[in-house]
Jmol script that loads the backbone (N, CA, C; Angstrom):
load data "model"
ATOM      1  N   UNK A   1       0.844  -1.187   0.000  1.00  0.00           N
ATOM      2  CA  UNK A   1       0.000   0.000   0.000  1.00  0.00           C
ATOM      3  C   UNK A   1       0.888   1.249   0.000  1.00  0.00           C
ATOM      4  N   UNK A   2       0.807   1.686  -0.995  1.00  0.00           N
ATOM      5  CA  UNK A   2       1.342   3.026  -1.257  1.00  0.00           C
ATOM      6  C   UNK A   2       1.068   4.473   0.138  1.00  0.00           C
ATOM      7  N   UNK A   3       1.974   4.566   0.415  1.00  0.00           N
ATOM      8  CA  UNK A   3       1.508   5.919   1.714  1.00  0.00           C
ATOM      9  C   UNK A   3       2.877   7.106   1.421  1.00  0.00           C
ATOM     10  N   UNK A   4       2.463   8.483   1.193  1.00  0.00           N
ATOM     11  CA  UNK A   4       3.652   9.150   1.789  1.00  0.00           C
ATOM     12  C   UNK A   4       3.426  10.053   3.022  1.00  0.00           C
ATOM     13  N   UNK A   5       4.098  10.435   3.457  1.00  0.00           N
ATOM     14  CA  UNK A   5       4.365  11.437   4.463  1.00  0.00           C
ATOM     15  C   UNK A   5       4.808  12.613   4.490  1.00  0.00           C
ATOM     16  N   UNK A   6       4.210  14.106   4.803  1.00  0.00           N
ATOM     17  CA  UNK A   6       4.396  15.241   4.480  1.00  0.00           C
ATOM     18  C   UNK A   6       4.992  16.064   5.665  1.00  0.00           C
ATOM     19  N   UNK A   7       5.915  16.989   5.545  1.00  0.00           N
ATOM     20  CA  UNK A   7       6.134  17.096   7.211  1.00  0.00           C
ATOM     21  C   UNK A   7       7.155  18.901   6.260  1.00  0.00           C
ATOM     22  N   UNK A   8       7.198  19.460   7.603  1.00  0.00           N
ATOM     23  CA  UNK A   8       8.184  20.718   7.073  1.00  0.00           C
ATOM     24  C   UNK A   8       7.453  22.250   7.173  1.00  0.00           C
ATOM     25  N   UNK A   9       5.962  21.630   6.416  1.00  0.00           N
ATOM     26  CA  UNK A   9       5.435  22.877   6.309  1.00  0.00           C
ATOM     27  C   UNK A   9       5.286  23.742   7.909  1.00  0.00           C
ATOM     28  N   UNK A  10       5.166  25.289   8.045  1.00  0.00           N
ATOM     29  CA  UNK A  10       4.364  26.130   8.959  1.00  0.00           C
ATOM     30  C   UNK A  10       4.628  27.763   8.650  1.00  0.00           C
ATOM     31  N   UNK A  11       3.785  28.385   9.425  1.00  0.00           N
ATOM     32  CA  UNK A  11       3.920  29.894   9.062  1.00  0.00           C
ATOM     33  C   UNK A  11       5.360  30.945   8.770  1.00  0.00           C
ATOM     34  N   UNK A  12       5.458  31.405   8.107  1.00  0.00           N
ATOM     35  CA  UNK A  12       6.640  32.166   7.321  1.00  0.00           C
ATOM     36  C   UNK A  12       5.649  33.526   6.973  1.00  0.00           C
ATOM     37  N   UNK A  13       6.974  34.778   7.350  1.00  0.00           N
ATOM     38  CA  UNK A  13       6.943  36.065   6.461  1.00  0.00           C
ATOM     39  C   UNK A  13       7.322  35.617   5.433  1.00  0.00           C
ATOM     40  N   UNK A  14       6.497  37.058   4.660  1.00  0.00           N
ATOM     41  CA  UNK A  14       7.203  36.946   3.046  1.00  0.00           C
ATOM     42  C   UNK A  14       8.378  37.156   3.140  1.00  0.00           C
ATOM     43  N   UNK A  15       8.930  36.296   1.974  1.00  0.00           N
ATOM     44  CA  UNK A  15      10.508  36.174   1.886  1.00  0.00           C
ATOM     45  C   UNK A  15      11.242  35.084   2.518  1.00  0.00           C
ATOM     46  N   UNK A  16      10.698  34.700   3.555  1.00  0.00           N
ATOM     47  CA  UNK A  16      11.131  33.381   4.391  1.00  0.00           C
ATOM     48  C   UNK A  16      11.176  32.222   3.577  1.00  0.00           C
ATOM     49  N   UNK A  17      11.513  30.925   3.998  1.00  0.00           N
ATOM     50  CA  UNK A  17      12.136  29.703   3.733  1.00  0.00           C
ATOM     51  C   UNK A  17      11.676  28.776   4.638  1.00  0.00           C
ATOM     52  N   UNK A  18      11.127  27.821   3.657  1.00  0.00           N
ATOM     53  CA  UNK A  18      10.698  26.282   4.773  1.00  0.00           C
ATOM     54  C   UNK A  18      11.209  25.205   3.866  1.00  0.00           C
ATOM     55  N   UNK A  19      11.587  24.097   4.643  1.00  0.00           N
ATOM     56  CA  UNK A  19      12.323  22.817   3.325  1.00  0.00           C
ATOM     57  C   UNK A  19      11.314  21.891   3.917  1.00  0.00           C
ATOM     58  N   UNK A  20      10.241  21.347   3.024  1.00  0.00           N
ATOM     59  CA  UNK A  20       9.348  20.375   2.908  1.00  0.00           C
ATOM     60  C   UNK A  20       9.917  18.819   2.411  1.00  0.00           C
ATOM     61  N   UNK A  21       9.294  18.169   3.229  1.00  0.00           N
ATOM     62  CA  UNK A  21       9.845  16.487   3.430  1.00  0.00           C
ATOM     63  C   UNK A  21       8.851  15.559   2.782  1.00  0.00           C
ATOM     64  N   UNK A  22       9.185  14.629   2.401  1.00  0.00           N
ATOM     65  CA  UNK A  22       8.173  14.271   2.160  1.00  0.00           C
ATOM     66  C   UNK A  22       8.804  12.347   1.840  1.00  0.00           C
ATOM     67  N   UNK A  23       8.285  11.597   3.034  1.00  0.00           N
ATOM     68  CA  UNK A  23       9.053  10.415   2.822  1.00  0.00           C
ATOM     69  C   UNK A  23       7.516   9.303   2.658  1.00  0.00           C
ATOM     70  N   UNK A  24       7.989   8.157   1.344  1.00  0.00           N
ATOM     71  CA  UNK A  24       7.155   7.214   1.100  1.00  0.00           C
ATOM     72  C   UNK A  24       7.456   6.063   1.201  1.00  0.00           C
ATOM     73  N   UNK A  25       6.778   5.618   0.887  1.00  0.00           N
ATOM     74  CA  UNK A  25       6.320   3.878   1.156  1.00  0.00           C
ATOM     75  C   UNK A  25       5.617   3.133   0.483  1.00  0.00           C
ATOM     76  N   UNK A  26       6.205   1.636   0.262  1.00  0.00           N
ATOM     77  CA  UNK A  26       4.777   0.816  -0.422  1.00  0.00           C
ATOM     78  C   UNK A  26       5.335   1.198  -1.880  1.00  0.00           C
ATOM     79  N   UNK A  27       6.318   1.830  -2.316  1.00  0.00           N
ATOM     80  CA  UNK A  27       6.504   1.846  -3.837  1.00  0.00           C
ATOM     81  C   UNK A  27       8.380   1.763  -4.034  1.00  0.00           C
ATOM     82  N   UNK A  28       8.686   1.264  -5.324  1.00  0.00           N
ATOM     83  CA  UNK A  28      10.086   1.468  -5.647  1.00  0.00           C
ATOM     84  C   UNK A  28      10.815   2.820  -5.788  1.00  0.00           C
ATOM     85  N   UNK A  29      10.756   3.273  -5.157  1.00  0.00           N
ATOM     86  CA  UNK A  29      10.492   4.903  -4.690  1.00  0.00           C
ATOM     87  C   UNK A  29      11.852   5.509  -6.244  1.00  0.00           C
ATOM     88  N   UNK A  30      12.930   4.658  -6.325  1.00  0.00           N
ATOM     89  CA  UNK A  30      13.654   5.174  -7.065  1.00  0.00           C
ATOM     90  C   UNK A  30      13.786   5.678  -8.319  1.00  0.00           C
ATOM     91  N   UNK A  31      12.600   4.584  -8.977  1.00  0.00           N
ATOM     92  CA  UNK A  31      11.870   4.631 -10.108  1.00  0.00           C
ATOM     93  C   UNK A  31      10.693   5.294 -10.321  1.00  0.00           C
ATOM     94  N   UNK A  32      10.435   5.887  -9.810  1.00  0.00           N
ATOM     95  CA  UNK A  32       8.877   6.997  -9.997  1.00  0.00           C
ATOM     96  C   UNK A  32       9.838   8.632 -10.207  1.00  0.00           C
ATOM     97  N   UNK A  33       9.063   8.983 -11.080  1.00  0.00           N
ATOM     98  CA  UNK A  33       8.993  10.558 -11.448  1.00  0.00           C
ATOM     99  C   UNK A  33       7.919  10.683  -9.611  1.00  0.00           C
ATOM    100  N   UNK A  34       8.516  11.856  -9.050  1.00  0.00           N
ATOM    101  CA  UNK A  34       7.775  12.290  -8.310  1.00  0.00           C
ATOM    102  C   UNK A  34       8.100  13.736  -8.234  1.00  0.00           C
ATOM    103  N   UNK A  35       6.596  14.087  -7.668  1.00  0.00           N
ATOM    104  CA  UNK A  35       6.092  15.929  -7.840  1.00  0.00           C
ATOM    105  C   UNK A  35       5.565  16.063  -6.626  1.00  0.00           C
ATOM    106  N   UNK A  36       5.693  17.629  -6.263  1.00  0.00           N
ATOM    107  CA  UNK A  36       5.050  18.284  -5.237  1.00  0.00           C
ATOM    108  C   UNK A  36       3.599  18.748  -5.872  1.00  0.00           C
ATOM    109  N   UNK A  37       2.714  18.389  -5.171  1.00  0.00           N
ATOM    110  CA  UNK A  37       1.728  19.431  -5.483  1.00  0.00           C
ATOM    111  C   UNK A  37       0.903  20.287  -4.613  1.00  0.00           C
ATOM    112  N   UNK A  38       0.256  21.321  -4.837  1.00  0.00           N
ATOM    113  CA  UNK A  38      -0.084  22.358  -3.783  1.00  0.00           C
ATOM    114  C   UNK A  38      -1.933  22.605  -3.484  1.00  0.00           C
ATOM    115  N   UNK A  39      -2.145  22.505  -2.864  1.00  0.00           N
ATOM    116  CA  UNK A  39      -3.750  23.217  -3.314  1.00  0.00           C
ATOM    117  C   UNK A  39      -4.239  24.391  -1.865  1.00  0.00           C
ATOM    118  N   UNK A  40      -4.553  25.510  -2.883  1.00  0.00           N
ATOM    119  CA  UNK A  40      -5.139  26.846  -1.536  1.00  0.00           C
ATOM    120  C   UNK A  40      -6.545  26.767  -1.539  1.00  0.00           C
ATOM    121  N   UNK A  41      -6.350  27.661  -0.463  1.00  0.00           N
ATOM    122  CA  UNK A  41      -7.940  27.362   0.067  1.00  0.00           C
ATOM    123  C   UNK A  41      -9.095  28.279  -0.833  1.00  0.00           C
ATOM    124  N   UNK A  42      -9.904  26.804  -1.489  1.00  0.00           N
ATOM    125  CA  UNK A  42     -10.950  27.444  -2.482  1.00  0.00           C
ATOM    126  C   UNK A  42     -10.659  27.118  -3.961  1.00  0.00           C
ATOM    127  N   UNK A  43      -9.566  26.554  -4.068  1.00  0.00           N
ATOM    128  CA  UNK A  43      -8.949  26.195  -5.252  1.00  0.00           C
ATOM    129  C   UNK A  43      -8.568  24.722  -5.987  1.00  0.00           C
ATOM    130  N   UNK A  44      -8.541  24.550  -7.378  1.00  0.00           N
ATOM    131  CA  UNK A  44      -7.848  22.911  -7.409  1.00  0.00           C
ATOM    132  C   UNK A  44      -6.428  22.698  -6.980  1.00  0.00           C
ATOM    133  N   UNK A  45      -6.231  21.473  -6.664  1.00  0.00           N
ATOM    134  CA  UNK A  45      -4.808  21.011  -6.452  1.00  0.00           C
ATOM    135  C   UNK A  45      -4.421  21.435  -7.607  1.00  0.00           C
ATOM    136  N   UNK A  46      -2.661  21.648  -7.546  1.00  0.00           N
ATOM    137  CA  UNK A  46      -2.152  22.469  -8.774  1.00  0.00           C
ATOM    138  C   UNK A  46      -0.880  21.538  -8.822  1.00  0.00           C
ATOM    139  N   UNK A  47       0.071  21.244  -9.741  1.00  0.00           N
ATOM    140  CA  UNK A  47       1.246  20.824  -9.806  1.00  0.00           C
ATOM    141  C   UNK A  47       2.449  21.804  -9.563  1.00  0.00           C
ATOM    142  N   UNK A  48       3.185  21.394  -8.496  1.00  0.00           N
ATOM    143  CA  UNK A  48       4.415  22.770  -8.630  1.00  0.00           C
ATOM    144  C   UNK A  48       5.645  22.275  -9.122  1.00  0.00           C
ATOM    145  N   UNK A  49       6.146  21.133  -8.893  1.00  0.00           N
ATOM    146  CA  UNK A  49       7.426  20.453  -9.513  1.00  0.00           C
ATOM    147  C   UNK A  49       7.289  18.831  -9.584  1.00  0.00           C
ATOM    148  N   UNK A  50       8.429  18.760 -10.521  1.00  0.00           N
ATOM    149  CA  UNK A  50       8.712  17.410 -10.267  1.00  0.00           C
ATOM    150  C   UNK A  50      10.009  17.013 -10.871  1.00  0.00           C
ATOM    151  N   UNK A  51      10.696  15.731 -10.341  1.00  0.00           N
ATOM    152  CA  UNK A  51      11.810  15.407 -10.474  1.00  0.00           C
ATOM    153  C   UNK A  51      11.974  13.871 -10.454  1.00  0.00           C
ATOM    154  N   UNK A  52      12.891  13.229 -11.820  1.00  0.00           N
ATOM    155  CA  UNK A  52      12.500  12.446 -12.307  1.00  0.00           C
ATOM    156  C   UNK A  52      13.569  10.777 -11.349  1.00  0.00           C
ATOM    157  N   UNK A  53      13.934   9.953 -11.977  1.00  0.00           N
ATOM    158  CA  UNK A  53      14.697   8.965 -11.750  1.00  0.00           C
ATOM    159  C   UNK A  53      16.229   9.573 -11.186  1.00  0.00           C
ATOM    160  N   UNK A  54      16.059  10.289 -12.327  1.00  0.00           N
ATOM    161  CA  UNK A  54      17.724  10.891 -12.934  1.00  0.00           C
ATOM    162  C   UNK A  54      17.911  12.146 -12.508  1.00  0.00           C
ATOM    163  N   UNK A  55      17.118  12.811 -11.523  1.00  0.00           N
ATOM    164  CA  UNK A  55      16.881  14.322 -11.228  1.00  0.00           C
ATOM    165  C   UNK A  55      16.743  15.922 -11.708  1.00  0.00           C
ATOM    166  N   UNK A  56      16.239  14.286 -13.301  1.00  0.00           N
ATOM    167  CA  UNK A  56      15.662  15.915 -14.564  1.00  0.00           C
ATOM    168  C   UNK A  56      14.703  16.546 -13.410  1.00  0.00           C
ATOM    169  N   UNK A  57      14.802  18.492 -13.312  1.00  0.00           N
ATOM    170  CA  UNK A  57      13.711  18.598 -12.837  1.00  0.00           C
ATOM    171  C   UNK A  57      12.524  19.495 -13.703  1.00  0.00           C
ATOM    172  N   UNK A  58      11.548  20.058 -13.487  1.00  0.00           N
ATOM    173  CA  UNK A  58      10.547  20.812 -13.829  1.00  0.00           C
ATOM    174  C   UNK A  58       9.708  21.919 -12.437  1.00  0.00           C
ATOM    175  N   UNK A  59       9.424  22.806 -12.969  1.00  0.00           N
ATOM    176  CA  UNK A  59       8.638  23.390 -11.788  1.00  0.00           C
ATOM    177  C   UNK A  59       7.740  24.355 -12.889  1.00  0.00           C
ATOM    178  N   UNK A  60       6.694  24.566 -11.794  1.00  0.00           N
ATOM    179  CA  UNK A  60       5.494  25.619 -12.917  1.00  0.00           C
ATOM    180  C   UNK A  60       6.022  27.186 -12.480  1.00  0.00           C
ATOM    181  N   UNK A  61       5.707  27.991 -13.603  1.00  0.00           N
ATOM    182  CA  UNK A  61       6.475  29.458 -13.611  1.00  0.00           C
ATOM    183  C   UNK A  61       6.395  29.999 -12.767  1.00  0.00           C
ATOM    184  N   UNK A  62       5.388  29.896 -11.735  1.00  0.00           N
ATOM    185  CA  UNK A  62       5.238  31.107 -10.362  1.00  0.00           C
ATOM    186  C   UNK A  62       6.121  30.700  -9.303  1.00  0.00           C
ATOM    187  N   UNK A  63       6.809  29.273  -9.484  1.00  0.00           N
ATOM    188  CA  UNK A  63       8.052  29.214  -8.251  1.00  0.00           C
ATOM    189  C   UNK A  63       9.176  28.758  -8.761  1.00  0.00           C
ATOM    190  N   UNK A  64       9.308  29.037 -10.299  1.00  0.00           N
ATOM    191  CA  UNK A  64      10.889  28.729 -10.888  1.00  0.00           C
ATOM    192  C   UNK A  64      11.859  29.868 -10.195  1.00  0.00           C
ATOM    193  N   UNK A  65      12.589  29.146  -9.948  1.00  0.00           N
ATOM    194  CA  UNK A  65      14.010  30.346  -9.404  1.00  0.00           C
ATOM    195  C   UNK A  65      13.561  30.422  -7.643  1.00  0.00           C
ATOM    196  N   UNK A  66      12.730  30.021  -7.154  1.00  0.00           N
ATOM    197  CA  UNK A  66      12.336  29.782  -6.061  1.00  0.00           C
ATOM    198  C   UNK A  66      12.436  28.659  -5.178  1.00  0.00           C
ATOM    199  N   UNK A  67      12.148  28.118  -5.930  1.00  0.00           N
ATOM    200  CA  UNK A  67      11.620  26.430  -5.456  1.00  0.00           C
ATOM    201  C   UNK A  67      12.839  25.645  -5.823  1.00  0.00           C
ATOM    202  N   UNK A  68      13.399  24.574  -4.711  1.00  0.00           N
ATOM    203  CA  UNK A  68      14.365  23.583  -5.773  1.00  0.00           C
ATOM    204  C   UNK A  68      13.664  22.059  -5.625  1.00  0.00           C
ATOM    205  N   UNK A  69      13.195  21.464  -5.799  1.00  0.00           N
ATOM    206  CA  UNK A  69      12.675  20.136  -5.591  1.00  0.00           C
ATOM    207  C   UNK A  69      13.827  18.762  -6.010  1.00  0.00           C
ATOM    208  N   UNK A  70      14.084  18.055  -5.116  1.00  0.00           N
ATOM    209  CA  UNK A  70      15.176  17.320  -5.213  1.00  0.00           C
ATOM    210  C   UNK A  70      14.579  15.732  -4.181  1.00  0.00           C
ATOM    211  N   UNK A  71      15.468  14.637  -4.452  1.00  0.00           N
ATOM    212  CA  UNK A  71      14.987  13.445  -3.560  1.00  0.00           C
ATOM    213  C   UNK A  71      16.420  12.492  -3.327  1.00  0.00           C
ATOM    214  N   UNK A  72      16.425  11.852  -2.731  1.00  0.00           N
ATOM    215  CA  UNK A  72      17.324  11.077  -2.018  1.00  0.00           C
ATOM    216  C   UNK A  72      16.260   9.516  -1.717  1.00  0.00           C
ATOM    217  N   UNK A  73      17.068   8.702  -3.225  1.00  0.00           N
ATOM    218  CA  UNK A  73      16.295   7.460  -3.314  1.00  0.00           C
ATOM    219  C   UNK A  73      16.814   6.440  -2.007  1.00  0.00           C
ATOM    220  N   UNK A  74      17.745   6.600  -1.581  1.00  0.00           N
ATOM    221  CA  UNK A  74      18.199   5.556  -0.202  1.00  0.00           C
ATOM    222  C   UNK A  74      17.935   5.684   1.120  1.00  0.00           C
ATOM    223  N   UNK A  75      16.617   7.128   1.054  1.00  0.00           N
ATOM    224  CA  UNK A  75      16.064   7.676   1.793  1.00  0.00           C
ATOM    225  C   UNK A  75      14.071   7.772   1.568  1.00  0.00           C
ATOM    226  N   UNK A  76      14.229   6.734  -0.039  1.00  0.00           N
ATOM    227  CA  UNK A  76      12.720   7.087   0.297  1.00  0.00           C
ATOM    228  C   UNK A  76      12.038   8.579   0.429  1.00  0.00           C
ATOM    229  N   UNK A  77      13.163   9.593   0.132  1.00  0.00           N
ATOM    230  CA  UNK A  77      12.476  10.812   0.430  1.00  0.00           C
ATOM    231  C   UNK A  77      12.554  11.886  -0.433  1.00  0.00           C
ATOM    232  N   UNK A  78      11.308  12.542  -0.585  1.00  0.00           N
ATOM    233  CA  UNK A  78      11.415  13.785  -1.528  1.00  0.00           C
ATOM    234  C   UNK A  78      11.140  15.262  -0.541  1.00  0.00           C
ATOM    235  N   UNK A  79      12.026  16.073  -1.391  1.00  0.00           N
ATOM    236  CA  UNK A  79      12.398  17.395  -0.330  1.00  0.00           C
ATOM    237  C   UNK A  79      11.823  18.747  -1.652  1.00  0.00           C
ATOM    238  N   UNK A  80      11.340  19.715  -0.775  1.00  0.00           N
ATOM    239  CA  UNK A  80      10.815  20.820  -1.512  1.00  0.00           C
ATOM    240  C   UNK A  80      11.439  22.069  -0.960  1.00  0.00           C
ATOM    241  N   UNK A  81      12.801  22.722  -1.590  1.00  0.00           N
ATOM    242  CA  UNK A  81      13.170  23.888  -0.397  1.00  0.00           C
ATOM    243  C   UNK A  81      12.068  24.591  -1.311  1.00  0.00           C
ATOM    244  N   UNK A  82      11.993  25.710  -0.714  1.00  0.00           N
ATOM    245  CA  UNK A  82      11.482  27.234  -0.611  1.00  0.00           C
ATOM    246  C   UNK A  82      11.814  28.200  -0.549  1.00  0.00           C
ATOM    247  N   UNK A  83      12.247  29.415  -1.053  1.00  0.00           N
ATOM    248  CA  UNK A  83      12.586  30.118  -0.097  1.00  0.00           C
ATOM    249  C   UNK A  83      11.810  31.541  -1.374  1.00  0.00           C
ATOM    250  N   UNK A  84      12.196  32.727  -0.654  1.00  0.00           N
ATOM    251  CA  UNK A  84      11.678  33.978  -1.019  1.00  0.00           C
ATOM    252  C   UNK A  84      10.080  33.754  -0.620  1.00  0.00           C
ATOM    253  N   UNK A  85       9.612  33.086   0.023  1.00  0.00           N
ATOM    254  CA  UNK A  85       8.038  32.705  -0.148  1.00  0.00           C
ATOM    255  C   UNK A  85       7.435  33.462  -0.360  1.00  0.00           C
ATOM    256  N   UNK A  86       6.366  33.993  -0.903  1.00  0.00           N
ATOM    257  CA  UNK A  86       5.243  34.913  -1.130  1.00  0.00           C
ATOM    258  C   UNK A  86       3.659  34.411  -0.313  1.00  0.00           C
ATOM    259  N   UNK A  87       2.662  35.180  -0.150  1.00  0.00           N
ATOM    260  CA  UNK A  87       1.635  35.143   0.639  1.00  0.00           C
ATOM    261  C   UNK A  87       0.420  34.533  -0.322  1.00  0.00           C
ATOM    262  N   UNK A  88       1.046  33.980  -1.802  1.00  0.00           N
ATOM    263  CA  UNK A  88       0.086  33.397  -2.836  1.00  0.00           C
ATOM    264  C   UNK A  88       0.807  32.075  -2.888  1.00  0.00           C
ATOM    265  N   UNK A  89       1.971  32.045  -1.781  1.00  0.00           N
ATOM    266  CA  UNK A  89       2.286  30.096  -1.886  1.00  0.00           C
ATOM    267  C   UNK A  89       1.546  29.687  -1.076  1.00  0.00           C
ATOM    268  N   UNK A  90       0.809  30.252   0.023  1.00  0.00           N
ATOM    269  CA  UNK A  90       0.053  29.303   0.857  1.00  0.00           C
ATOM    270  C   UNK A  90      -1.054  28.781   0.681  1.00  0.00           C
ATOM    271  N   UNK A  91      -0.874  27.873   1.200  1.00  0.00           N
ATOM    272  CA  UNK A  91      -1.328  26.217   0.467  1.00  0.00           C
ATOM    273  C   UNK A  91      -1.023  24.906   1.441  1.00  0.00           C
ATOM    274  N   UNK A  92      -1.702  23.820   1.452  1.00  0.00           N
ATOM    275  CA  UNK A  92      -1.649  22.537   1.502  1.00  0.00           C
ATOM    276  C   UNK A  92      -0.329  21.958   0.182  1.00  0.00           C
ATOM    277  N   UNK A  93       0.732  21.589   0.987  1.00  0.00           N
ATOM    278  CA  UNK A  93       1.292  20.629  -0.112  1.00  0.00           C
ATOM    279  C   UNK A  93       1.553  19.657   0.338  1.00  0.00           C
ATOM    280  N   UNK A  94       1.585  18.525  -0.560  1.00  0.00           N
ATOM    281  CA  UNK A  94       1.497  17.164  -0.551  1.00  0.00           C
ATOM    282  C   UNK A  94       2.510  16.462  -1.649  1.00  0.00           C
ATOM    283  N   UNK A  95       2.692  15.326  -1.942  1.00  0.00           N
ATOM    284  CA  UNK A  95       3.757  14.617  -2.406  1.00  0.00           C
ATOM    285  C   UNK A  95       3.020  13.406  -3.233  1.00  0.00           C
ATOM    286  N   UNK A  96       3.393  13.060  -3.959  1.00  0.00           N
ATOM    287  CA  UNK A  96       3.058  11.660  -5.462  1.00  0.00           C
ATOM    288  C   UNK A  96       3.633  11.742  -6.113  1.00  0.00           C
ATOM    289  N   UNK A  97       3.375  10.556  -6.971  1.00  0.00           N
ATOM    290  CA  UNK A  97       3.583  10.070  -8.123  1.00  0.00           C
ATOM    291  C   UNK A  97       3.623  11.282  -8.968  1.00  0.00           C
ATOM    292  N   UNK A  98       4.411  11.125 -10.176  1.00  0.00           N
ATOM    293  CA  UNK A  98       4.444  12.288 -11.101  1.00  0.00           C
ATOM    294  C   UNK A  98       2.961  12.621 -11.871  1.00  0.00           C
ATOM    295  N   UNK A  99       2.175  11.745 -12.088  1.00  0.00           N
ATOM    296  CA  UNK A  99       0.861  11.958 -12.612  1.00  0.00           C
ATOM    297  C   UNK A  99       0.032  12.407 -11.410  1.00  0.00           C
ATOM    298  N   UNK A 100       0.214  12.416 -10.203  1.00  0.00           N
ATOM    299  CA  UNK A 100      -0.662  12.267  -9.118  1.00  0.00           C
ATOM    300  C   UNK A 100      -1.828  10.929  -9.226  1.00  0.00           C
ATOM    301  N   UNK A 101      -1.624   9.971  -9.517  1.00  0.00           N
ATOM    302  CA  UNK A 101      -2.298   8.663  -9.312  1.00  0.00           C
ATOM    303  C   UNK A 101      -2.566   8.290  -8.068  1.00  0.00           C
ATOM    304  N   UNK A 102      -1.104   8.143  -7.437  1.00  0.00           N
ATOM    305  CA  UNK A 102      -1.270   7.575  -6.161  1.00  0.00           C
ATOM    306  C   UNK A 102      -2.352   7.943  -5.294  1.00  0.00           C
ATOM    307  N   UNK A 103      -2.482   7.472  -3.504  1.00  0.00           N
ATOM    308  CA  UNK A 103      -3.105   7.666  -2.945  1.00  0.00           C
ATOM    309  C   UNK A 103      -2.911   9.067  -2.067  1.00  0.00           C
ATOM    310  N   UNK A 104      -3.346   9.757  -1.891  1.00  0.00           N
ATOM    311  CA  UNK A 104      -2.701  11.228  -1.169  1.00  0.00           C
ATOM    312  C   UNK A 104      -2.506  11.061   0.306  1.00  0.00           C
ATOM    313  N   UNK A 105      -1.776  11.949   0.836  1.00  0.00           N
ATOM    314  CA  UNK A 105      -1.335  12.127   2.224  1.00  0.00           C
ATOM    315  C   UNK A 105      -1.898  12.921   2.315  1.00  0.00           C
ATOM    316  N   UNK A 106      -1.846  13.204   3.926  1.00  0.00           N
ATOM    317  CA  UNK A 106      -2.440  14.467   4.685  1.00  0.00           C
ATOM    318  C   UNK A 106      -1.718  15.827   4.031  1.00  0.00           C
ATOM    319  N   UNK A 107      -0.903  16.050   3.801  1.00  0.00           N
ATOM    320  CA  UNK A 107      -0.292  16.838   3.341  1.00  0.00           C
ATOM    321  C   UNK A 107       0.462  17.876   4.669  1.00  0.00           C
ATOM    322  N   UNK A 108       0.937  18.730   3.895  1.00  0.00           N
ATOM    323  CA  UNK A 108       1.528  19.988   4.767  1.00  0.00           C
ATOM    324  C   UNK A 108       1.269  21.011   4.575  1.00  0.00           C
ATOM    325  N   UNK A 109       0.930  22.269   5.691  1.00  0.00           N
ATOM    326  CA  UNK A 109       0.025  22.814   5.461  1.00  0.00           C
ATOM    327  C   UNK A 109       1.498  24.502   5.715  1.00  0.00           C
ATOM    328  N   UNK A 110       1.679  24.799   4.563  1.00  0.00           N
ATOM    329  CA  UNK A 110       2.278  26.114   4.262  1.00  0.00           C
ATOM    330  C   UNK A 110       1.884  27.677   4.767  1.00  0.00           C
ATOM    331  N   UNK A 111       2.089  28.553   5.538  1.00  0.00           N
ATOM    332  CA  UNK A 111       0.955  29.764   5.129  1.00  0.00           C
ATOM    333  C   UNK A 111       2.047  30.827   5.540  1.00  0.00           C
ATOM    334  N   UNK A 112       2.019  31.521   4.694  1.00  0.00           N
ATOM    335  CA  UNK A 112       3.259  33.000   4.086  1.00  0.00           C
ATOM    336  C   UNK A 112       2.190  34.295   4.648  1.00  0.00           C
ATOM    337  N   UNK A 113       2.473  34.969   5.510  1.00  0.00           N
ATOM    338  CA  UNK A 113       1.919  35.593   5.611  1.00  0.00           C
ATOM    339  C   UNK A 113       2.467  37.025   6.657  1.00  0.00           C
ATOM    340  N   UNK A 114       2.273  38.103   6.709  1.00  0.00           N
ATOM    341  CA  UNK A 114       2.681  39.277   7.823  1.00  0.00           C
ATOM    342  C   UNK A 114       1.934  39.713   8.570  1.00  0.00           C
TER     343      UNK A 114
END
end "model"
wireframe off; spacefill off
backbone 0.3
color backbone group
């Protein structure tokens, strides 16, 4: 049974920095494309990055140059730094599969704010 675990997120000024965790289970963790994804309140879940076998990465334009998304396969774990945050990153983020198939976690709950 597929499970991950979200951990890292909490309140930040703008401009601040949080490094989001995110460790799984139940899959060959080394071999999956895996992505962060985000969802705010009132809104759909959104895709923000992802990073592949080989640590091709991708991120969507509002947190390129922001965001680094990276994983450590002998760790089972995928990591989301942050930093410069803005008060339009806060959000629920959570961790999957690169399609988002899998089953979701509770997620982590982000909020940028002064």
């Amino acid at each position: 049974q597929v499970q991950f675990v979200e951990s890292g997120g909490g309140s930040v000024q703008p401009g601040g920095s949080l490094r989001l965790s995110c460790v799984a289970s139940g899959i060959n963790f080394g071999l999956y494309i895996m992505a962060w994804y985000r969802q705010a309140p009132g809104k759909q879940r959104e895709l923000v990055a992802t990073i592949t076998s080989v640590h091709t990465t991708y991120y969507v334009e509002s947190v390129r140059g922001r965001f680094t998304i990276s994983r450590d396969n002998a760790k089972n774990t995928l990591y989301l730094q942050m930093n410069t945050l803005k008060p339009e990153d806060t959000a629920v983020y959570y961790c999957n599969v690169g399609q988002g198939t899998a089953a979701w976690g509770q997620g982590t709950q982000v909020t940028v704010s002064s």
